[in-house]
C-alpha positions as CSV (number, residue, x, y, z in Angstrom):
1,X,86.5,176.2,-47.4
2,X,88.8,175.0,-44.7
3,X,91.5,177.2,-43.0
4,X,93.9,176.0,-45.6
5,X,91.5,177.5,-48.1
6,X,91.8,174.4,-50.1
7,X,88.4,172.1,-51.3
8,X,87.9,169.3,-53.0
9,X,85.2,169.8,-55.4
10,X,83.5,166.5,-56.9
11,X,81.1,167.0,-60.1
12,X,79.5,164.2,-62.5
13,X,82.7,163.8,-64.6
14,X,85.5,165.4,-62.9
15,X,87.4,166.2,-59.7
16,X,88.5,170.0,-58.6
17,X,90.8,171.5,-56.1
18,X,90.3,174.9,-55.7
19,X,92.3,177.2,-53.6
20,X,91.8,180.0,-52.9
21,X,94.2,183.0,-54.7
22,X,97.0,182.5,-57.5
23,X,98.7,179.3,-56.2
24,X,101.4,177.0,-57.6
25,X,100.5,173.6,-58.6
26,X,102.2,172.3,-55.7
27,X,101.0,174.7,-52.8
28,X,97.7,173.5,-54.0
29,X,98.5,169.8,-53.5
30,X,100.6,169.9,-50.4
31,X,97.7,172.1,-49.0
32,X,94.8,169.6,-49.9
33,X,97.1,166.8,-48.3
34,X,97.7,169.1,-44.9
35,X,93.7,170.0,-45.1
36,X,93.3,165.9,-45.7
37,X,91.0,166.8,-48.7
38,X,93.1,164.0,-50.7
39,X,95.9,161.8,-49.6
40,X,99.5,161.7,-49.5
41,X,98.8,158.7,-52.0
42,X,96.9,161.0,-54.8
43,X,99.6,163.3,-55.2
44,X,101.4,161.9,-58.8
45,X,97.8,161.8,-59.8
46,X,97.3,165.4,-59.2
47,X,101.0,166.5,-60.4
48,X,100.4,165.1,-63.9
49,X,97.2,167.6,-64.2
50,X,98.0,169.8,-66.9
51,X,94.4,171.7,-66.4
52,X,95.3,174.3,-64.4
53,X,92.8,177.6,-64.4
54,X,93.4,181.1,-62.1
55,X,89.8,183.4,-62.1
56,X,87.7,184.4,-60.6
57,X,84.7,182.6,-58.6
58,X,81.4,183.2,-57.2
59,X,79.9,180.9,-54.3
60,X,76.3,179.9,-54.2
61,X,74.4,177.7,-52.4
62,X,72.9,175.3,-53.7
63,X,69.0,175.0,-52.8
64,X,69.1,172.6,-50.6
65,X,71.8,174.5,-48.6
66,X,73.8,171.4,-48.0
67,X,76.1,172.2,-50.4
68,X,78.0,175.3,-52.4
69,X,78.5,175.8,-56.2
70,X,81.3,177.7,-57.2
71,X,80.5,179.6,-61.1
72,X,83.4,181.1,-62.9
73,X,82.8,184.9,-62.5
74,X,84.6,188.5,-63.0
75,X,86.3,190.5,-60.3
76,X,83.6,193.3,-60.6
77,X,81.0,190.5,-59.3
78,X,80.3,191.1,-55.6
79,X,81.7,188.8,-53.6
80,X,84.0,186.9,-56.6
81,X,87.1,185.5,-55.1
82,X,90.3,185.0,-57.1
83,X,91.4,181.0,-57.1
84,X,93.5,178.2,-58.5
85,X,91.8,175.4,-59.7
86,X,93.5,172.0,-60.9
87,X,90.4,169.6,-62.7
88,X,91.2,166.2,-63.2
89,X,88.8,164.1,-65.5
């Protein structure tokens, strides 16, 4: 993640911010825009998501170690973070 703590997360059928802690809609949006994860241009898009999910997450990289996958988790789970994620499909 960048030092906003905001990614943009891309999978076969939908797009994810995450961020890390319990966020508003909007601190996630104006901090993907600062971290230039989306643009200025993207941002109605992202207000009108209505999937919005706080949990916990576990990071692991992926085999080829090019890339991270981020599994919903527990906060017992070692290194589980707490995030906000907005999913657009």
């Amino acid at each position: 993640m960048n030092e906003w703590n905001v990614v943009l997360l891309e999978t076969e059928d939908s797009l994810v911010l995450m961020m890390r802690g319990e966020q508003s809609k909007e601190t996630v949006i104006n901090s993907a825009i600062a971290a230039n994860e989306i643009s200025q241009n993207d941002r109605e898009t992202w207000l009108a998501c209505e999937d919005i999910n706080v949990g916990y997450y576990k990071a692991v990289p992926r085999d080829d170690g090019d890339a991270t996958y981020y599994y919903p988790s527990s906060q017992d789970v070692k290194g589980a973070f707490l995030a906000t994620c907005l999913e657009l499909f």
